[in-house]
MDTraj code that builds the backbone (N, CA, C; nanometers):
import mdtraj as md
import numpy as np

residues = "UNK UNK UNK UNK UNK UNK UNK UNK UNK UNK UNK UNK UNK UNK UNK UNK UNK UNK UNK UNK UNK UNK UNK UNK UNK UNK UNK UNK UNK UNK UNK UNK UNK UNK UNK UNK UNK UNK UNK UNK UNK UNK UNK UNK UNK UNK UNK UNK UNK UNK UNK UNK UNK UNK UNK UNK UNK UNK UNK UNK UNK UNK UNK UNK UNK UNK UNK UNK UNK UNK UNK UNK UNK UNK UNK UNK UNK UNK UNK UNK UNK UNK UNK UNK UNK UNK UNK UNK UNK UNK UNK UNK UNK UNK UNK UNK UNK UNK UNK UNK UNK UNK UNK UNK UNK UNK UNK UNK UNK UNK UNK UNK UNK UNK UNK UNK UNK UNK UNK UNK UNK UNK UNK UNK UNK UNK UNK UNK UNK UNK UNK UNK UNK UNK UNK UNK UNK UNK UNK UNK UNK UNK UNK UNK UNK UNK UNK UNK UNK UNK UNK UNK UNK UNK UNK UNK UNK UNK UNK UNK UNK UNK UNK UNK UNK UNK UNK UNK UNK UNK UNK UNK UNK UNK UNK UNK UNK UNK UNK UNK UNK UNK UNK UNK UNK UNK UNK UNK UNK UNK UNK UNK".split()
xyz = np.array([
    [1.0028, -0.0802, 1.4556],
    [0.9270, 0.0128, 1.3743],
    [0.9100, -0.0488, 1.2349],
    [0.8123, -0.0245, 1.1630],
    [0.7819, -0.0594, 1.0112],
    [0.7449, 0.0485, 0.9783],
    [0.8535, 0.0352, 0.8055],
    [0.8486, 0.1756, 0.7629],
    [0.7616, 0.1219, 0.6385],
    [0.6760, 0.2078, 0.5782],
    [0.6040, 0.1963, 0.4640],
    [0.6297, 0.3313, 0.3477],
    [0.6440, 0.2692, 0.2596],
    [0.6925, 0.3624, 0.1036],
    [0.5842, 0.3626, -0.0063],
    [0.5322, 0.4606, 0.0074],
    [0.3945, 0.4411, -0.1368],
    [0.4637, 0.5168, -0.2388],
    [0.4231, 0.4608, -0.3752],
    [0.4762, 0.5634, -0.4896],
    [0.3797, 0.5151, -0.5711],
    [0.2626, 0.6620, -0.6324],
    [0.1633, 0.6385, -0.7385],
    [0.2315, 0.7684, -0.8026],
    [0.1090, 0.8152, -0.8488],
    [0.0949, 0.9393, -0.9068],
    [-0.0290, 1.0290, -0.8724],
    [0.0287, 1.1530, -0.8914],
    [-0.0624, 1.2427, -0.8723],
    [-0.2663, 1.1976, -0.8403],
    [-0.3661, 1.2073, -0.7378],
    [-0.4890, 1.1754, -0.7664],
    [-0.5261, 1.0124, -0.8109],
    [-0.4261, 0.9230, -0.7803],
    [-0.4334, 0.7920, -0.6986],
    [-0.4653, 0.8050, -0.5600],
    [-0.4379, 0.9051, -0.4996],
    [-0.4963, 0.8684, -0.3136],
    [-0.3709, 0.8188, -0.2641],
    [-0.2441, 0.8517, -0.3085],
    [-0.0850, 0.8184, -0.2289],
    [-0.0884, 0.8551, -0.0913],
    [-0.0938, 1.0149, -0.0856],
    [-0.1119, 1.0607, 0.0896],
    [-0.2333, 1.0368, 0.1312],
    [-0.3889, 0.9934, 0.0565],
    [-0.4631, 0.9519, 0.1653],
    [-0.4240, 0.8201, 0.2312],
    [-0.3506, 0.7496, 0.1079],
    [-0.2999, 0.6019, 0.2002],
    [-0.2592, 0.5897, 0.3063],
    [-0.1225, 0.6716, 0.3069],
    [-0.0576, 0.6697, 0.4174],
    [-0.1372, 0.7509, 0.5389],
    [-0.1987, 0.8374, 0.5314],
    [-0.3080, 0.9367, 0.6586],
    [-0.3296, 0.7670, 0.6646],
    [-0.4214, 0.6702, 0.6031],
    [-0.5162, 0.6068, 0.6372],
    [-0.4694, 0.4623, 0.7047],
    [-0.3351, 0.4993, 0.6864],
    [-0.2671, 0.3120, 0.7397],
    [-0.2415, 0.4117, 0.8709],
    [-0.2297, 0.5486, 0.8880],
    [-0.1691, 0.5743, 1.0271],
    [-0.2737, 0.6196, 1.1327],
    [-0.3985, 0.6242, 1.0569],
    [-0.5289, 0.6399, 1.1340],
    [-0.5459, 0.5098, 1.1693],
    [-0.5514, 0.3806, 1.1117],
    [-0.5351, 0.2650, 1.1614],
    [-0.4719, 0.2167, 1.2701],
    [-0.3303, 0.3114, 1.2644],
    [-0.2757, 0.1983, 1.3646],
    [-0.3202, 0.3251, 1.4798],
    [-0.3123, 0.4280, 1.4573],
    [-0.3594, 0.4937, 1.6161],
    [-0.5243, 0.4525, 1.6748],
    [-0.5719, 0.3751, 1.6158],
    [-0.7020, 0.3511, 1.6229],
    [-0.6483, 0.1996, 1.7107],
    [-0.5369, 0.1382, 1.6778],
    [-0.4740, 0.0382, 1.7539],
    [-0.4295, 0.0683, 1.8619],
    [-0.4114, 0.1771, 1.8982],
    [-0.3284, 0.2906, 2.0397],
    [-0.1714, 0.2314, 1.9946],
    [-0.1305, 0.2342, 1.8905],
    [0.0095, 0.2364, 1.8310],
    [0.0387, 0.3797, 1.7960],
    [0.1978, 0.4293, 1.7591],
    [0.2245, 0.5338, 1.7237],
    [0.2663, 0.5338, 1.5731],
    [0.2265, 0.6346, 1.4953],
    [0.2443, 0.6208, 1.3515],
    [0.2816, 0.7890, 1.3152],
    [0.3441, 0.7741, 1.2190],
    [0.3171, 0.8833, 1.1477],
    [0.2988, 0.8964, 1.0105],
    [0.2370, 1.0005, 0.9014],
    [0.2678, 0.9662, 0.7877],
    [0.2923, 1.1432, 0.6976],
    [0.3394, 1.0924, 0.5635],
    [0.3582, 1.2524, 0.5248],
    [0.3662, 1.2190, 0.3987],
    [0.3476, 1.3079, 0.3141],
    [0.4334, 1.3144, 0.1262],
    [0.5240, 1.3688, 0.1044],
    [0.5808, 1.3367, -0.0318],
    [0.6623, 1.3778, -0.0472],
    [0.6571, 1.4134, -0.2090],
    [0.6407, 1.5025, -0.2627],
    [0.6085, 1.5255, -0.4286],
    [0.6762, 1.6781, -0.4814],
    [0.6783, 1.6879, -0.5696],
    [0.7426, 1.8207, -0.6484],
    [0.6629, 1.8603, -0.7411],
    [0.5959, 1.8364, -0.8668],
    [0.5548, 1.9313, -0.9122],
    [0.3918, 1.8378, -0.8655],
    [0.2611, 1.9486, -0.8254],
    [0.1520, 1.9485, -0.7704],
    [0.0570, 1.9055, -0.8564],
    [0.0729, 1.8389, -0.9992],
    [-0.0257, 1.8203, -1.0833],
    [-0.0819, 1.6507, -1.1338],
    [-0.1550, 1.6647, -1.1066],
    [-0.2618, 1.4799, -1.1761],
    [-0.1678, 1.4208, -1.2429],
    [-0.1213, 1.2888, -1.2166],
    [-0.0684, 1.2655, -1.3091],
    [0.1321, 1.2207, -1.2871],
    [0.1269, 1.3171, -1.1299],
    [0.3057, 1.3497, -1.1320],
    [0.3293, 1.2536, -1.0416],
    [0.3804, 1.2089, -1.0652],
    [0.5037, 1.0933, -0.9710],
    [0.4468, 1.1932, -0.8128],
    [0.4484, 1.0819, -0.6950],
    [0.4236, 1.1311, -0.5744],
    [0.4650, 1.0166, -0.4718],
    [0.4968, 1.0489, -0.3585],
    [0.5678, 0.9703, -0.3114],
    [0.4974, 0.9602, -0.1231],
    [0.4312, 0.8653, -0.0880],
    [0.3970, 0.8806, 0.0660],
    [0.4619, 0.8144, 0.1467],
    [0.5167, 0.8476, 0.2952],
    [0.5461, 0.7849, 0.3983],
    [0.4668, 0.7414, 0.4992],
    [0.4726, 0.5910, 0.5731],
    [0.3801, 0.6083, 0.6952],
    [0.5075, 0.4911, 0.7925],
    [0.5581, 0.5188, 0.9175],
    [0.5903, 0.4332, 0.9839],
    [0.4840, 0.4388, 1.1347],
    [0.5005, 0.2848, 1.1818],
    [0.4292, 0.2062, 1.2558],
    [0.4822, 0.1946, 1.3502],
    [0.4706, 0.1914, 1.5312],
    [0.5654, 0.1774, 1.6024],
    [0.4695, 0.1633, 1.7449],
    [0.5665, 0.0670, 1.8500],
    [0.4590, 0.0149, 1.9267],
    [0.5213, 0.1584, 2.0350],
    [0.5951, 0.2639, 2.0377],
    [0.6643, 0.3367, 2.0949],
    [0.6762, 0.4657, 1.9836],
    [0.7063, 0.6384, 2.0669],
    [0.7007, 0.7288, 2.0150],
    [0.7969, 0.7242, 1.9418],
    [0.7822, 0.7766, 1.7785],
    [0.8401, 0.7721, 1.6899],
    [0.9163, 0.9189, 1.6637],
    [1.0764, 0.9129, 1.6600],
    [1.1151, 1.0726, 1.7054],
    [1.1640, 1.0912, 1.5317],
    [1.1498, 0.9726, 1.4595],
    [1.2446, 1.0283, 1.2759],
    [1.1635, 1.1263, 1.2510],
    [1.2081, 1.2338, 1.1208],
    [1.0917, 1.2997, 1.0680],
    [1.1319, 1.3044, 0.9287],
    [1.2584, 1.2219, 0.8897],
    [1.2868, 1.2391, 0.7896],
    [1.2475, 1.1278, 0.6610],
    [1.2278, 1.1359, 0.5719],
    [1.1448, 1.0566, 0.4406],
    [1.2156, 0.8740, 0.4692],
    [1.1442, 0.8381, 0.4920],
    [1.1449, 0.6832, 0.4781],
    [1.2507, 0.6220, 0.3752],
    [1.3632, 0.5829, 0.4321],
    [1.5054, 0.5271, 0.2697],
    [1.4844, 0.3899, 0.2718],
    [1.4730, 0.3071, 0.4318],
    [1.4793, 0.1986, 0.4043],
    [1.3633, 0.1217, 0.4926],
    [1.2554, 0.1095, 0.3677],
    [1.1212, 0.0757, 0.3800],
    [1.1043, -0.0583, 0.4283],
    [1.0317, -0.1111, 0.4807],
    [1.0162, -0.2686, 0.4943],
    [0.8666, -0.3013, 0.4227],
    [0.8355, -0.2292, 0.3640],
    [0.7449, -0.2463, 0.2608],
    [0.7288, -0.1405, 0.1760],
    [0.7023, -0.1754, 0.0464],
    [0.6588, -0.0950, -0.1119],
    [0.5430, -0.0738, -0.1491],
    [0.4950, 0.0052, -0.1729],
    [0.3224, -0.0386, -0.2406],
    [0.3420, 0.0993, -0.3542],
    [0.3136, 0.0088, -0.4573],
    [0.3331, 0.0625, -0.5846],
    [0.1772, 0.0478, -0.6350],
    [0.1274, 0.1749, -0.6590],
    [-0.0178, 0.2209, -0.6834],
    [-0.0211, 0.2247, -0.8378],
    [0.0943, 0.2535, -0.9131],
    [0.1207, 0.2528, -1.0609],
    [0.2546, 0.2115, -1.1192],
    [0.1829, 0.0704, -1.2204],
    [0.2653, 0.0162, -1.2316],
    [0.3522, 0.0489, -1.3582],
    [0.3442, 0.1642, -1.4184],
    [0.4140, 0.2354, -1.4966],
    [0.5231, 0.2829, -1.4147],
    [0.5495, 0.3047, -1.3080],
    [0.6408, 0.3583, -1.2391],
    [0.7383, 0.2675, -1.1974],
    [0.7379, 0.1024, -1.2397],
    [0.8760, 0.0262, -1.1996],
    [0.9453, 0.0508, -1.2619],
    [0.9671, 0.0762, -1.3792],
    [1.1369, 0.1069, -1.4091],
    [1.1545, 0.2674, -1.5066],
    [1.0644, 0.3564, -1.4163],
    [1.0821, 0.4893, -1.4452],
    [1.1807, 0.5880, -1.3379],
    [1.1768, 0.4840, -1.1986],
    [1.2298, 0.5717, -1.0959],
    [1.2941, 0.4216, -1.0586],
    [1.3868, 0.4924, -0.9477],
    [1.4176, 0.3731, -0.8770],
    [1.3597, 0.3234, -0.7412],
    [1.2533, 0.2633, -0.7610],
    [1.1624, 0.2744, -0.6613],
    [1.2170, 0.1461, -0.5930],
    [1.3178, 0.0886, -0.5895],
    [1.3366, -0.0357, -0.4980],
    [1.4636, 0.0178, -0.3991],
    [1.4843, 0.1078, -0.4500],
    [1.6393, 0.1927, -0.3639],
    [1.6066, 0.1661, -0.1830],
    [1.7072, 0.1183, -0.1150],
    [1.6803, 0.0982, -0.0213],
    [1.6145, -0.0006, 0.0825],
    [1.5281, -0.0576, 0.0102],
    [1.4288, -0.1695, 0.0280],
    [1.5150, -0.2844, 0.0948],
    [1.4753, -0.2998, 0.2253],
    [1.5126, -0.4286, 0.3445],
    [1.5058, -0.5669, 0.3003],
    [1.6514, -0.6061, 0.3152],
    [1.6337, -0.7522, 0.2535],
    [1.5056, -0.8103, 0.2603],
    [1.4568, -0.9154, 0.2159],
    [1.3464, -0.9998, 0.2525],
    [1.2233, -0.8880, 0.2310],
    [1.2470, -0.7672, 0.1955],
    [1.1149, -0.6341, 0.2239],
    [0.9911, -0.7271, 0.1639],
    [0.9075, -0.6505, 0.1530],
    [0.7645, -0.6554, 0.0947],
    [0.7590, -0.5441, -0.0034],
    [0.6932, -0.5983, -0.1365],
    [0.6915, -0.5089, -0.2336],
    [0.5470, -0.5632, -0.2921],
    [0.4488, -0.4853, -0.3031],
    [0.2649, -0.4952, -0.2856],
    [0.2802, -0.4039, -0.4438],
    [0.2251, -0.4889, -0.5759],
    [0.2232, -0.3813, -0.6530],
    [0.0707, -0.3800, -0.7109],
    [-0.0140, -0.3001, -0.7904],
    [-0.1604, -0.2837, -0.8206],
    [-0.1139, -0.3109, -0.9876],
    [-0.1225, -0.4380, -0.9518],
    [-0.1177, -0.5097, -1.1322],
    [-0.1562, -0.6362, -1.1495],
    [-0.2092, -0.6402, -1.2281],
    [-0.2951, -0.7841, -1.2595],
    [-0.1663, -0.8805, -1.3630],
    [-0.0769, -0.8838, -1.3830],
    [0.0379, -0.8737, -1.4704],
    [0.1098, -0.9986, -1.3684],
    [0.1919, -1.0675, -1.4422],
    [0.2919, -1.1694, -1.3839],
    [0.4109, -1.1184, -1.3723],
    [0.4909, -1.1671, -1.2864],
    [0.6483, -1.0572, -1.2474],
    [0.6954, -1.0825, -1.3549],
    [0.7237, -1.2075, -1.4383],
    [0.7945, -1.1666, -1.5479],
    [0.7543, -1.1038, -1.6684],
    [0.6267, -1.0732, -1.6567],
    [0.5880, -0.9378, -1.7950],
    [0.5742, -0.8051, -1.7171],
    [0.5770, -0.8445, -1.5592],
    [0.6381, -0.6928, -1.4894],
    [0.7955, -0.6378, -1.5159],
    [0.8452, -0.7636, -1.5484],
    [1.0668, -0.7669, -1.5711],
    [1.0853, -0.7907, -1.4003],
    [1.0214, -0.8063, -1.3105],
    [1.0427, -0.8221, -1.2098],
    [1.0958, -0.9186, -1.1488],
    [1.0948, -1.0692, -1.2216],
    [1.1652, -1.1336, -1.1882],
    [1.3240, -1.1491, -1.0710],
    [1.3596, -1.0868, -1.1373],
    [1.5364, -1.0843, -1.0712],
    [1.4835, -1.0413, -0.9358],
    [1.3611, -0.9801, -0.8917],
    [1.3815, -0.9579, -0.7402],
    [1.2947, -1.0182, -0.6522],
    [1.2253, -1.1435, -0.7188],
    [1.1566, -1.2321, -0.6993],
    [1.2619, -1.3121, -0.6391],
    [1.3276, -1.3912, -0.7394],
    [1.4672, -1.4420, -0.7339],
    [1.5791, -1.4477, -0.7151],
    [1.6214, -1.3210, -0.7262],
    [1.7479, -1.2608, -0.6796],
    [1.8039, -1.2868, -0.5676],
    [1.9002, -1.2296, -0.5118],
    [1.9663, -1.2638, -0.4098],
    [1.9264, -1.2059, -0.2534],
    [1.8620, -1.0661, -0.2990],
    [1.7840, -0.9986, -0.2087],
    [1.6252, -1.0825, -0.1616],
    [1.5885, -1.1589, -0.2290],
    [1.4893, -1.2490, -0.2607],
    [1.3555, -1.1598, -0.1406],
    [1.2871, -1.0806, -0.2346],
    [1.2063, -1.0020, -0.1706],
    [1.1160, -1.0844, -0.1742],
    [0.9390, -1.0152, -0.1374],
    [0.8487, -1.0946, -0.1054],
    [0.7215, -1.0033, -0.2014],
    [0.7199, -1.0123, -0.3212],
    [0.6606, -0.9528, -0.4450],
    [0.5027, -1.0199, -0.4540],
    [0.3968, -0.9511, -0.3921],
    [0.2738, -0.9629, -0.4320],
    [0.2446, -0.8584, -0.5563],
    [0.1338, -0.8949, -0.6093],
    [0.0407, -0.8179, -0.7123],
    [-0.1088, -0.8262, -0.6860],
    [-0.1791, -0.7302, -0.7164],
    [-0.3209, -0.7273, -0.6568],
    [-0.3824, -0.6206, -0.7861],
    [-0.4696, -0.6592, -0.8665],
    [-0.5593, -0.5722, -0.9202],
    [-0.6238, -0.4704, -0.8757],
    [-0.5800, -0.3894, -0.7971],
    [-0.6397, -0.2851, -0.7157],
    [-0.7082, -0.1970, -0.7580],
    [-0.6644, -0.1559, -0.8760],
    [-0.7775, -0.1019, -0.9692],
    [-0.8718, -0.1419, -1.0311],
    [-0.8903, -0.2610, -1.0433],
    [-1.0331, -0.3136, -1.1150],
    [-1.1082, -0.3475, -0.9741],
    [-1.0490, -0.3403, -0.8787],
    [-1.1729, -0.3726, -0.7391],
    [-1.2349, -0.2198, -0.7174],
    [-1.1192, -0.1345, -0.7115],
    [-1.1443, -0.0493, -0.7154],
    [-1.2775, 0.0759, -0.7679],
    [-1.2657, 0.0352, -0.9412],
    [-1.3679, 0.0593, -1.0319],
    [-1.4778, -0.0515, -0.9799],
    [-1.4547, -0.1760, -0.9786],
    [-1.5833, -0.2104, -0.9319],
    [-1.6836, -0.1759, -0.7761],
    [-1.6046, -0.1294, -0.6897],
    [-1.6726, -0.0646, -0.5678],
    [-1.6771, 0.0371, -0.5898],
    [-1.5959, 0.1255, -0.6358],
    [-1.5515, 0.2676, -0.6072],
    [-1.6417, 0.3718, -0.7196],
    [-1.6544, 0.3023, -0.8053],
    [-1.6534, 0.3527, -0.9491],
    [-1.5783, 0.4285, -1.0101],
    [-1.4183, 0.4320, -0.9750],
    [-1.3327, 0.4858, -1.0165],
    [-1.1985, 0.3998, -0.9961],
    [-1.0915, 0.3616, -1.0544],
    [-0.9997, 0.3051, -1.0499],
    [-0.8387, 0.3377, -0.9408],
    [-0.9390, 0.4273, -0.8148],
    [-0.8195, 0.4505, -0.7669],
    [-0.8243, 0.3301, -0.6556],
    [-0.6351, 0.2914, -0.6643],
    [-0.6441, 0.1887, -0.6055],
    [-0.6098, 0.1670, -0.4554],
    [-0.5904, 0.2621, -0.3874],
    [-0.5501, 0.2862, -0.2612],
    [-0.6113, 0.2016, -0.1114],
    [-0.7152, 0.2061, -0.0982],
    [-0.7843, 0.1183, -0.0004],
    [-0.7358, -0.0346, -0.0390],
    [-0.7467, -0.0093, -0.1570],
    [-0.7742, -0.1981, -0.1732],
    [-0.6099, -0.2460, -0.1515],
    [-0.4951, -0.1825, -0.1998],
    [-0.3579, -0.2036, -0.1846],
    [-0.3439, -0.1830, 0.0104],
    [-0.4171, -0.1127, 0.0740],
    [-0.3941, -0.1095, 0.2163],
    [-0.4623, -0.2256, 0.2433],
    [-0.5701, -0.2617, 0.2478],
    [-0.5953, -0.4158, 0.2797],
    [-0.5429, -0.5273, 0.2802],
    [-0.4639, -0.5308, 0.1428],
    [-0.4329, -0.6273, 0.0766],
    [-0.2595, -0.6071, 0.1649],
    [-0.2015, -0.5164, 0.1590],
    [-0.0830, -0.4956, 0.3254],
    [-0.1383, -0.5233, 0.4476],
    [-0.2311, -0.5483, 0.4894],
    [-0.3376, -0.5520, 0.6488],
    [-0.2907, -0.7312, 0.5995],
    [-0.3577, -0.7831, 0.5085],
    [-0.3573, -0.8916, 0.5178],
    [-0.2754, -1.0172, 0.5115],
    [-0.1722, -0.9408, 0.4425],
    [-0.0581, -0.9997, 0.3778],
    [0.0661, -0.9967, 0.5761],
    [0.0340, -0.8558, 0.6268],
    [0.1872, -0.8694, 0.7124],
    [0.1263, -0.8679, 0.8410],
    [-0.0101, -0.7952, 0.8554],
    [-0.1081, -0.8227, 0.9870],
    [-0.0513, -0.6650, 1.0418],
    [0.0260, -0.5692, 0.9522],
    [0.0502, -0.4646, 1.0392],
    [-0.0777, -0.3685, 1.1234],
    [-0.2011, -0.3763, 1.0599],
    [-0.3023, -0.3205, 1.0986],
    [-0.4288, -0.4363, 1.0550],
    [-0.5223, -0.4222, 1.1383],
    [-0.6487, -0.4905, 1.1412],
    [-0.7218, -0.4272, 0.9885],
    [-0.7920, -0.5431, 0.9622],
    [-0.8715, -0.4368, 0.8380],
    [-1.0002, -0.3971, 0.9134],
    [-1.0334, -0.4389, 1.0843],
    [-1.1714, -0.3550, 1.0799],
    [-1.1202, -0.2139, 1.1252],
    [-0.9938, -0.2076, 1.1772],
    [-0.9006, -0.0657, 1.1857],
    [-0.9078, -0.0109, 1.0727],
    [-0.8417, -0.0476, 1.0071],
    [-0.8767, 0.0161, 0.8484],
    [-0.9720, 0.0612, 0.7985],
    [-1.1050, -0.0405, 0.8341],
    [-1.2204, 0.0174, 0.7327],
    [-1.2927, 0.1480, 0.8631],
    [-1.2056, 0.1108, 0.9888],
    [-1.2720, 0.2371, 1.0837],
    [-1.1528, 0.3595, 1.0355],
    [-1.0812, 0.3611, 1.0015],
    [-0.9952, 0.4800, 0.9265],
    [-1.0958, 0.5391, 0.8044],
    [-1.1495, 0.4111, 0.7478],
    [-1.2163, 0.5146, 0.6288],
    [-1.3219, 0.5690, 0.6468],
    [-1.3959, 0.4842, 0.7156],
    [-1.5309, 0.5806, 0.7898],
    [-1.4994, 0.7114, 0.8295],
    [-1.4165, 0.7127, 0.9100],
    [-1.3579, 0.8493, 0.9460],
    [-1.3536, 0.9257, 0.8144],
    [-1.3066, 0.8924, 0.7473],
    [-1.2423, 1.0488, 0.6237],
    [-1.3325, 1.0371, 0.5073],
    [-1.4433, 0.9442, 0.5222],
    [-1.5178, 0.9752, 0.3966],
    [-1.6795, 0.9759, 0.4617],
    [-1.7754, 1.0417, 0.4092],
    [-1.9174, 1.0416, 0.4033],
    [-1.9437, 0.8941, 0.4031],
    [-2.0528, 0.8914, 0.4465],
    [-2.1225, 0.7250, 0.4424],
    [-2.1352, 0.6443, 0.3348],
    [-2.1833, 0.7106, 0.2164],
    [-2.1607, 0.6141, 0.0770],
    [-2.0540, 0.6132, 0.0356],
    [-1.9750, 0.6797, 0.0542],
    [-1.8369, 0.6828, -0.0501],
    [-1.7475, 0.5736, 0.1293],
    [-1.7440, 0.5787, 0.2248],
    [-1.6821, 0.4921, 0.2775],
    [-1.7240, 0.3397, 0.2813],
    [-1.8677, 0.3277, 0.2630],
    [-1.8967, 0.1942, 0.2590],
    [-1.8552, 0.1493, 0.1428],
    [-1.8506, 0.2414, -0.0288],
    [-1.8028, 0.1656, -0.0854],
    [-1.6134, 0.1427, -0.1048],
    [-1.6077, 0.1807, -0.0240],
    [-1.4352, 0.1980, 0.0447],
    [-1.4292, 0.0523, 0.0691],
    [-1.5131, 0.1021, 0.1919],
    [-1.5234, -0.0631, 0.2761],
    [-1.5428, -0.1941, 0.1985],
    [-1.5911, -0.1829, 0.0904],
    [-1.6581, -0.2720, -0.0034],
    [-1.5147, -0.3395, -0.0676],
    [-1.4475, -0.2738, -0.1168],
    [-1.3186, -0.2444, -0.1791],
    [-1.2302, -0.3167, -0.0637],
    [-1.2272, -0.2687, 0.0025],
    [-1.1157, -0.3309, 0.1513],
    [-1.1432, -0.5004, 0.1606],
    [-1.2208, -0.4847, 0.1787],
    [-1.3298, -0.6423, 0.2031],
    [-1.2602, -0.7152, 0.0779],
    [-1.3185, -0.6859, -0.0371],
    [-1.2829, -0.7765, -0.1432],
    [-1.0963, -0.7985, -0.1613],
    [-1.0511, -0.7073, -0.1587],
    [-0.9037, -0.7160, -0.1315],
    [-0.8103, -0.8178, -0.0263],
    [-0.8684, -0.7567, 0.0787],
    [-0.8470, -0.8714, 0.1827],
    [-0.8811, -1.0109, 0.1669],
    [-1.0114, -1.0361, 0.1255],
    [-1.0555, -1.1866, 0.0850],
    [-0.9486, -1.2405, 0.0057],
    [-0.9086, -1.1923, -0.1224],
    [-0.8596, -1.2435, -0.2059],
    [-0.7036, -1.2796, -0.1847],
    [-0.6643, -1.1751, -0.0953],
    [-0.5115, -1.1743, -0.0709],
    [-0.5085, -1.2881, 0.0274],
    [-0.6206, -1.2951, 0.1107],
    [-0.5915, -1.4128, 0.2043],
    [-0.6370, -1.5686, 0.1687],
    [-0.7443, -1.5880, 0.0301],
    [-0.7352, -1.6881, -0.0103],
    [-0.6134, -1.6999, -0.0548],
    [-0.4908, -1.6468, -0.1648],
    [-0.4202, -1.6737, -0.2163],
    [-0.2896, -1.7372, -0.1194],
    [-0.2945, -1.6715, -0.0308],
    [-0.2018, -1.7015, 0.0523],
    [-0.2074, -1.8522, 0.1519],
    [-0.3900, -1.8802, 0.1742],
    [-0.3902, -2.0320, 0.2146],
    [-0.3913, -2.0820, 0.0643],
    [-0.4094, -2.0675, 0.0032],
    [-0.3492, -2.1874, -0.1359],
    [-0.1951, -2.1795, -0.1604],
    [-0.1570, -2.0848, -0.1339],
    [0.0264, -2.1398, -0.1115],
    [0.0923, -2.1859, -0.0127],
    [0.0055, -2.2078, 0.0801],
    [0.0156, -2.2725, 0.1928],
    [-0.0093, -2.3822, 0.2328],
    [-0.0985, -2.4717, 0.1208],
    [-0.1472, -2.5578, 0.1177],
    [-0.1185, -2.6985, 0.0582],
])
top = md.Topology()
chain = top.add_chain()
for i, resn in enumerate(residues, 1):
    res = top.add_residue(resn, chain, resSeq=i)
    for name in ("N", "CA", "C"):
        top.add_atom(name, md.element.get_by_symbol(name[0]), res)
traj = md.Trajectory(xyz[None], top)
């Protein structure tokens, strides 16, 4: 099973993420589930989504502790909460910042002993540029599609078709696309 941990805030698109990585993988005939988890209901508030992945029926129902991936939608939120609590050696931690780990302070878990696997992705400026709004949600699910292969991105961009009208999903799709490109050039140049 792969467990996935989103933490934005309020009207980032946290629980559409997770609906949308688990419309993906059932669109794979995989079993998924996903849910939130938040306290006070307003723009703005710390919010928290679950989605796990599983090639078999998934019986947990309880909040995701030890994630095998992070996706941090706001990057004001690394050292407001403890958003690494739990996190699987070697995890994946996907954050929406154009920023280097060490003016993130992130370093030590780059390096550290846990020696995680710390991408960054501008998700919000792809975002604003397809979307016309800076939420960064599609483009951080792509940019996970591409990075661990847990879901296809034409799964993905058939998740968003599903939940949005035709212009607002193509420019979804638009967003997905550019995300993916970029995450997967970067990755054959470190490979290279």
């Amino acid at each position: 099973m792969f467990q996935v941990r989103i933490h934005g805030r309020g009207g980032q698109g946290v629980v559409s993420a997770a609906e949308l990585l688990s419309v993906a993988a059932f669109l794979e005939r995989r079993h998924a589930q996903a849910f939130p988890s938040f306290g006070s209901e307003r723009m703005g508030a710390p919010v928290m989504a679950f989605c796990r992945i599983d090639d078999k029926p998934i019986r947990l129902r309880e909040p995701v502790l030890d994630p095998d991936a992070l996706i941090v939608q706001d990057p004001t939120l690394l050292h407001q909460v403890d958003l690494f609590a739990g996190l699987r050696t070697k995890g994946l931690i996907l954050i929406n910042s154009t920023r280097s780990y060490d003016d993130l302070g992130l370093m030590s878990l780059v390096h550290g002993v846990q020696r995680y696997r710390v991408h960054t992705l501008g998700a919000s400026e792809i975002a604003a540029k397809h979307i016309g709004r800076p939420l960064p949600n599609v483009a951080l699910l792509a940019a996970l599609a591409a990075i661990t292969g847990l879901v296809r991105l034409d799964s993905l961009v058939a998740a968003i078709r599903e939940k949005f009208t035709a212009a607002v999903a193509d420019r979804n799709a638009a967003a997905a696309l550019e995300a993916s490109e970029l995450v997967s050039a970067r990755r054959e140049e470190s490979h290279a």
